[in-house]
C-alpha positions in Angstrom: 73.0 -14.7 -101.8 74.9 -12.0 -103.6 73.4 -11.8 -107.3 72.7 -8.8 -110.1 69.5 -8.4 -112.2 68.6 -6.2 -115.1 65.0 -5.4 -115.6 64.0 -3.8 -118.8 60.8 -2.1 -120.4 60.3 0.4 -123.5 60.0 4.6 -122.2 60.5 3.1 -118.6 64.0 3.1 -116.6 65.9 -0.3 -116.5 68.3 -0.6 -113.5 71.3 -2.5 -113.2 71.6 -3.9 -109.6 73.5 -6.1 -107.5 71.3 -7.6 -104.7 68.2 -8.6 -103.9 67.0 -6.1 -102.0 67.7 -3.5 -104.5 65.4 -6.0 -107.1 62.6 -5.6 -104.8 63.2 -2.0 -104.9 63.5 -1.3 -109.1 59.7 -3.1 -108.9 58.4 0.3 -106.7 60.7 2.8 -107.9 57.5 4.6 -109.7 56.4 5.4 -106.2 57.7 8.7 -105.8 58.1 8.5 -101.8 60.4 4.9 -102.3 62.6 6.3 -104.8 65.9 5.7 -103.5 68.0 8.9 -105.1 71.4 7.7 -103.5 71.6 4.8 -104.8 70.8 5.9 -108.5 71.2 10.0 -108.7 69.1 12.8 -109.4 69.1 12.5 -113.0 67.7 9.1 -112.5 65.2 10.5 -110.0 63.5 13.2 -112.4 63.2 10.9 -115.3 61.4 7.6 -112.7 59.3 10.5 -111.4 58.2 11.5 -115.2 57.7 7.4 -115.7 55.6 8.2 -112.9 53.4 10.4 -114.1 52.6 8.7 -117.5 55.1 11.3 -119.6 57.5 9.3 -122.1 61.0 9.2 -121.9 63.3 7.4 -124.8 64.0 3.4 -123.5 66.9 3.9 -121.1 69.4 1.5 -119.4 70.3 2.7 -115.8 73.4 1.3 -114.3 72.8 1.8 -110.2 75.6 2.8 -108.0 75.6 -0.4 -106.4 77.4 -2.1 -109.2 80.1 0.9 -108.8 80.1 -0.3 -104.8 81.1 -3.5 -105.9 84.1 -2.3 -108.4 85.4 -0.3 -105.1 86.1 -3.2 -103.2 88.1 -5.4 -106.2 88.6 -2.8 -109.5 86.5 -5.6 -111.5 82.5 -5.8 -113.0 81.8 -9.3 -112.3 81.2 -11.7 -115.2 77.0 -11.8 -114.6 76.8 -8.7 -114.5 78.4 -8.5 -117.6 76.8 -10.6 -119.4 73.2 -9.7 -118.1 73.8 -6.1 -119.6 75.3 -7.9 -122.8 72.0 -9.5 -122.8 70.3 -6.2 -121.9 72.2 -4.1 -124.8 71.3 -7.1 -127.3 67.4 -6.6 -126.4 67.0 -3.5 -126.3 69.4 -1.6 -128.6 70.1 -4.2 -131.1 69.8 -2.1 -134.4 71.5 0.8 -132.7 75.2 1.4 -134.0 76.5 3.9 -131.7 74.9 4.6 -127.6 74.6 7.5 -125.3 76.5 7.5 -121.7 75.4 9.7 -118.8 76.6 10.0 -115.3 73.8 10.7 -112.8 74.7 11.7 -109.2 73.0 12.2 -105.7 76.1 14.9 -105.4 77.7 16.0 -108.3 81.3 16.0 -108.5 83.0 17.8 -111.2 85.3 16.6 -113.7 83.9 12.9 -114.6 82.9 12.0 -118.1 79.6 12.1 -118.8 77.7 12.5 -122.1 79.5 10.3 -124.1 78.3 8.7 -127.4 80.7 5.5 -128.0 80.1 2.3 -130.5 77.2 0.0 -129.7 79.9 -3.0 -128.5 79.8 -4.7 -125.5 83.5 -3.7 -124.9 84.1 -0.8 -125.5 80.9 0.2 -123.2 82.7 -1.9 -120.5 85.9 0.5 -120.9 83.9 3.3 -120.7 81.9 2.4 -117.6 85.8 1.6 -115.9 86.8 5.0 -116.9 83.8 6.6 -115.0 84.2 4.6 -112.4 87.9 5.1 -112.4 88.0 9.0 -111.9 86.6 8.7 -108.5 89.3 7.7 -107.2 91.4 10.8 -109.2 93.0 13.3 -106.9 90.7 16.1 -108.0 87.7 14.1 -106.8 88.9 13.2 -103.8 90.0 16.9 -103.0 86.0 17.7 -104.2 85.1 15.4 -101.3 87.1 16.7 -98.9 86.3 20.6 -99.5 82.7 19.7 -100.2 82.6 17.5 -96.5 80.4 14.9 -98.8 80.7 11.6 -97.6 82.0 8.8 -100.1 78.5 6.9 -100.4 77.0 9.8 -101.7 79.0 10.6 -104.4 79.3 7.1 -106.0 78.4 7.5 -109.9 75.0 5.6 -111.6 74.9 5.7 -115.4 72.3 6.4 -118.0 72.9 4.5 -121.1 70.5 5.1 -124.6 70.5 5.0 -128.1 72.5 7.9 -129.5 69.7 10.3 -131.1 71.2 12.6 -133.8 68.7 15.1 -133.6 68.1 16.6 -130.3 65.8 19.4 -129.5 65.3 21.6 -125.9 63.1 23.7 -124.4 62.8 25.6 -120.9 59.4 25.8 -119.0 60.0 29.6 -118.3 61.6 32.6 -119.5 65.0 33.3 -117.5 65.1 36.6 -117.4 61.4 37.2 -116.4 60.0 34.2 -115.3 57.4 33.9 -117.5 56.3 30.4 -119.1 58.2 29.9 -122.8 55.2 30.2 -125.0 55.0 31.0 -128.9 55.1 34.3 -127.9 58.4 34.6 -126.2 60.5 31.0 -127.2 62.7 33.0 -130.0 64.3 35.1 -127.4 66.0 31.8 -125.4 68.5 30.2 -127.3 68.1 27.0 -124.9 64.7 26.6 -126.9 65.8 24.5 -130.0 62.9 24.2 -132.0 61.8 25.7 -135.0 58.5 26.3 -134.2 56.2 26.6 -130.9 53.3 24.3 -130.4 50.7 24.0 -128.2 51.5 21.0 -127.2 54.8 22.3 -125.7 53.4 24.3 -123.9 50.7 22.0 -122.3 53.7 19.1 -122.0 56.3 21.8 -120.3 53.3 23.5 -118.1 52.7 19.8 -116.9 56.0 18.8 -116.6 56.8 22.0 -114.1 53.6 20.9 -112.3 55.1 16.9 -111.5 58.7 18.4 -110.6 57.8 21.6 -108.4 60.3 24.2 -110.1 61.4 25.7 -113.5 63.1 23.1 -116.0 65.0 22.2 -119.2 64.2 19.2 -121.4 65.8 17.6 -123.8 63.5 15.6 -126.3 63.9 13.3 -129.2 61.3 13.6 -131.1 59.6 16.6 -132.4 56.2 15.4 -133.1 55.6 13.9 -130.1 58.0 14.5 -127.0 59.8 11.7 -125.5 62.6 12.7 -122.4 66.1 11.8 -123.0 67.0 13.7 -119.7 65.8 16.9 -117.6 67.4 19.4 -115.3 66.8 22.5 -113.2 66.5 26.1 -115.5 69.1 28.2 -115.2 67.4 31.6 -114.4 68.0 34.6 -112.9 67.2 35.7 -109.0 64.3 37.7 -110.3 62.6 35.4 -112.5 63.3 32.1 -109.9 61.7 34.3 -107.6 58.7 35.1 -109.7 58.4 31.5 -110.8 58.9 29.8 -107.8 56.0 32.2 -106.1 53.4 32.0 -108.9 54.1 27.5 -108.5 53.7 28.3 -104.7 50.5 30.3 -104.8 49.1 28.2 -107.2 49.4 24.9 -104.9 52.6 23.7 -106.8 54.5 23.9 -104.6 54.0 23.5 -100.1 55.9 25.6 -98.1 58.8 23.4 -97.3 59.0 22.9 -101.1 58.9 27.0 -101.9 62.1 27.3 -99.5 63.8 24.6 -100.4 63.8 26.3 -103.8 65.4 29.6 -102.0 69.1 30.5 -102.4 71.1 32.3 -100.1 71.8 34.0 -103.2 68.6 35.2 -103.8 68.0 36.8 -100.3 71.4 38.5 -100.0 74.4 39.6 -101.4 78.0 40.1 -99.4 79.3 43.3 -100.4 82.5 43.6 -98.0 83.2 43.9 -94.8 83.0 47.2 -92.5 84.7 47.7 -88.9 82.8 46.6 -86.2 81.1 50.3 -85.2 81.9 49.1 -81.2 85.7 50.0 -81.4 85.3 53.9 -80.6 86.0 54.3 -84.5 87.5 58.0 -86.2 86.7 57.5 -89.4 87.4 59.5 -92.7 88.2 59.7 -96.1 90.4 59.8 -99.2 90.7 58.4 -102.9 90.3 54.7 -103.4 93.8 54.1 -104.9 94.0 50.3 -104.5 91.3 47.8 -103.8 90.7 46.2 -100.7 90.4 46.0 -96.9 92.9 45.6 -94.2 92.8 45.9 -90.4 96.7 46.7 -89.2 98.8 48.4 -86.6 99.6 52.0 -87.7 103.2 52.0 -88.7 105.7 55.0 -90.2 108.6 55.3 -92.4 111.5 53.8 -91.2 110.0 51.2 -88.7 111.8 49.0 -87.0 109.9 45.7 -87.5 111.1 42.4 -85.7 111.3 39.4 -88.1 108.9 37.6 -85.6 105.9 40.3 -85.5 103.2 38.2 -86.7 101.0 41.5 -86.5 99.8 43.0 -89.9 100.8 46.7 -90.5 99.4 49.8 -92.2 102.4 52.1 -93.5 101.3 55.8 -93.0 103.2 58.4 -94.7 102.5 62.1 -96.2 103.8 61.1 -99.5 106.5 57.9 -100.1 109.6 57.4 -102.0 110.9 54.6 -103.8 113.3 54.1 -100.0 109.5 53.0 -98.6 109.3 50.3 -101.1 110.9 47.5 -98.9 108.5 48.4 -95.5 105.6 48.8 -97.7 105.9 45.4 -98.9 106.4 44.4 -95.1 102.6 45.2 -95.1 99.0 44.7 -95.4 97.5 48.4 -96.3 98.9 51.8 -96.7 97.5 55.3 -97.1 99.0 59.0 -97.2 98.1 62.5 -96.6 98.5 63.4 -99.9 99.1 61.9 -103.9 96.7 60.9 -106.1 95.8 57.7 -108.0 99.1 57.3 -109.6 101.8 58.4 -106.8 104.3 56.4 -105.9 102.5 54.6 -103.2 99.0 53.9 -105.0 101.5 52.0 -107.9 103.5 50.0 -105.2 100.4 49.4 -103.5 98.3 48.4 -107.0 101.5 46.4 -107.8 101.8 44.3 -104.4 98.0 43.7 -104.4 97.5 45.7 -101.1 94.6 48.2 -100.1 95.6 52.0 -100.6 94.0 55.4 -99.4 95.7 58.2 -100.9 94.7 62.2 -100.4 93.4 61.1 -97.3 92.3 64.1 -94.8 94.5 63.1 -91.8 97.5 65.2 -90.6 100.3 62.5 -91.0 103.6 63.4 -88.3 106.6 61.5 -89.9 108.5 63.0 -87.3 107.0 62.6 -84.1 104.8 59.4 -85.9 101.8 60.3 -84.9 98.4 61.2 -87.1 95.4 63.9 -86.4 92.4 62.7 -87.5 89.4 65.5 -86.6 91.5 66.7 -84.1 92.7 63.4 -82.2 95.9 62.4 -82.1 96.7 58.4 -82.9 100.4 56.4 -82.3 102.2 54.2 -83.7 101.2 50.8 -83.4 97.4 51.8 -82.8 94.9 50.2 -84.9 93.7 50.6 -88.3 91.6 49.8 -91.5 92.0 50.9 -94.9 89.7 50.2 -97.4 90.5 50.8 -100.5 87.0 50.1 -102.1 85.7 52.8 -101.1 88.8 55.5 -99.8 87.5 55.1 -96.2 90.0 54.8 -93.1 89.0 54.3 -89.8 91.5 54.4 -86.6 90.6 53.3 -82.7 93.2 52.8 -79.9 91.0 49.5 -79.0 91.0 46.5 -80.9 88.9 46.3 -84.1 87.3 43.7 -85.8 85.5 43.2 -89.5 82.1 42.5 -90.0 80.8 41.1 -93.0 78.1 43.4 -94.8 75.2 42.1 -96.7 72.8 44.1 -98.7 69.9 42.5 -100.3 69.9 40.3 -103.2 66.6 41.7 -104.7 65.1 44.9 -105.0 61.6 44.3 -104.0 60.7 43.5 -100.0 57.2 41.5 -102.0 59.0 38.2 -102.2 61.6 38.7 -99.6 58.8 39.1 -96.8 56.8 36.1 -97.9 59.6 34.1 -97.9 60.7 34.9 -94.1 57.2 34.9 -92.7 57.0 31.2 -94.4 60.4 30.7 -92.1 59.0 32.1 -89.2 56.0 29.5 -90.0 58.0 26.5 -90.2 60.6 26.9 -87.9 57.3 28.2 -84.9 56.2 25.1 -85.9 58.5 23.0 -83.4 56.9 19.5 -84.4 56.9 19.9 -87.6 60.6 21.4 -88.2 61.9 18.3 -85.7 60.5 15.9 -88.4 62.4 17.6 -90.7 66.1 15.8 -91.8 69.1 17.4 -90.8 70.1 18.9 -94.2 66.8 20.3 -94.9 66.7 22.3 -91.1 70.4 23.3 -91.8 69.3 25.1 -95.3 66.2 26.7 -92.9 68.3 28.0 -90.5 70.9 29.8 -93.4 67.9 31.1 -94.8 67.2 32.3 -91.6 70.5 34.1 -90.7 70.8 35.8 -93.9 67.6 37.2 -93.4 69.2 38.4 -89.7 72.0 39.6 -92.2 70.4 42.1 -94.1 68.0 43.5 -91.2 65.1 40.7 -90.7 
């Protein structure tokens, strides 16, 4: 029997559902290992797991997924359902002229409405949950899906509804810049900490807070005397202070080791800064001014080439210094460089202008004649291979085939955290039981970890 049920209670979640099953469910979402997060989002999550944990959050009606399952298959919210949140709206928000819509997601999907204070009528709130539901199905979306490879199910929209509060205040457990926790010392220096004054009890409620969650967060709170959650999300920080933060939760027993690198980036271990020729392709390398940004492996031609219209190849025009006559060949390719000029010849302009790498001044003997170039005394032909990089001026030649490998450098100057964190890989993944118990996403964001530690030397 197909049915829906609201359950209501004050500074606890209320869930709209639309079976059974998902009844029994709402009556054990406080236990934090039965919480289902795909069927009712993250957002959702954080605040049952404060419920949890005895901290308050403002009376909130949570419409589950399930109910947006059911609009997929006809386009309609059946009449019970209606009428039990009718019912719901009436109970609960009853003196309330105008209420609060949020969109919680398992995955997040840019571009859907969300925060959205609308008139306390039965309605209008109907409209607006149609419209939510509605830009799923929106071409942007769908291309979100696609690109992001996130299945359907998992990106079905829940939906926070409270009183509007006029007067809404914020605070961050931790500094973002250093890591530290926000206290009356240090709040006035975070703009994301609106509140007049620092009190203990802030600090006491954020320190806890942290403590239930396992990471750095944001709250946003309606009532300044005594806090009570209208919703909660990650801190925004920087890689230095997550990484302080996320070590001090971990050595204090906040956080277990799974936890402390599921918190890890691949951001905060390494940064791409370009990619470099692969150093097996017998490589003459030198140098010359960066003229235009880039990099481009190509097949070393010369003014006056005669290029088939079916070469599929990407060239590098060599020359000692071009003419406006180049213009048409240099726009047949992918980099360029010459003997000599400087940043504003004629060939670092057409090459800025085109968008192609450039190395101008570069100390190679360039042959127009015979089409050949010298570089430290070793004579190259047309059609043999190159890079140019423009980022940094360098050009490298080889008669064999060459190939670009990206180049990492790492993401934080101090080998401290970097080192616990891959010795805590080593760890987990040595552990072969352990990492098999694992799901699938969580030893697919191990193994990443993993290879951009290889990346930058590990």
């Amino acid at each position: 029997m197909i049915f829906s049920d609201i359950v209501s209670y004050h500074s606890r979640i209320n869930v709209v559902s639309c079976t059974k099953n998902v009844i029994n469910m709402i009556k054990i979402l406080n236990e934090i290992d039965n919480i289902d997060s795909l069927k009712y989002g993250n957002s959702i999550y954080l605040l049952h797991k404060l419920t949890r944990n005895n901290i308050d959050i403002i009376t909130s009606i949570v419409i589950s997924n399930t109910l947006f399952s059911e609009f997929l298959k006809n386009k309609v919210i059946r009449n019970n359902n209606v009428k039990k949140l009718e019912n719901l709206l009436n109970d609960e928000f009853e003196n309330e002229k105008e209420i609060y819509l949020q969109t919680s997601f398992f995955n997040n999907i840019p571009g859907f409405p969300t925060n959205i204070k609308i008139e306390n009528n039965i309605e209008i709130i109907l409209d607006t949950i149609k419209s939510i539901y509605n830009t799923w199905f929106e071409t942007r979306a769908k291309a979100y899906r696609i690109t992001h490879s996130l299945k359907d199910s998992n990106t079905f929209p829940a939906i926070i509804i409270q009183p509007h509060i006029t007067n809404i205040y914020s605070l961050v457990s931790r500094c973002p810049q250093t890591g530290e926790n926000t206290n009356v010392a240090n709040y006035n220096n975070n703009i994301h900490n609106l509140v007049s004054n620092f009190k203990n009890v802030y600090f006491e409620e954020l320190k806890k807070i942290e403590n239930i969650l396992g990471y750095p967060i944001k709250i946003y709170f309606s009532d300044i005397k005594k806090i009570r959650i209208c919703k909660i999300e990650k801190e925004v920080m920087t890689n230095e202070a997550y990484w302080f933060s996320i070590n001090e939760l971990h050595e204090n027993g906040i956080m277990n080791d799974f936890q402390y690198l599921s918190n890890i980036n691949i951001g905060m271990i390494s940064k791409f800064v370009g990619y470099r020729p692969n150093r097996n392709a017998n490589l003459i390398t030198c140098s010359g001014l960066p003229a235009s940004s880039g990099i481009q492996i190509g097949k070393l031609i010369f003014p006056n080439a005669q290029l088939s219209k079916h070469n599929i190849d990407k060239f590098v025009f060599a020359c000692n210094e071009a003419t406006p006559e180049d213009f048409e060949l240099i726009h047949k390719c992918g980099a360029a460089f010459s003997g000599r000029g400087g940043m504003t010849s004629h060939l670092a302009v057409m090459s800025r202008g085109i968008g192609i790498p450039c190395v101008t001044s570069a100390k190679i003997n360039v042959n127009d004649i015979d089409r050949t170039i010298t570089v430290n005394n070793i004579i190259f032909n047309e059609f043999d291979n190159v890079v140019v990089n423009g980022n940094n001026g360098e050009i490298s030649v080889s008669k064999d085939a060459i190939l670009l490998d990206p180049h990492y450098d790492k993401a934080h100057k101090s080998d401290k955290y970097l080192n616990r964190a891959f010795k805590l890989i080593q760890k987990v993944t040595n552990n072969t039981s352990y990492f098999k118990k694992l799901s699938v996403e969580s030893q697919l964001h191990i193994a990443k970890l993993k290879n951009q530690f290889k990346n930058i030397g590990y």
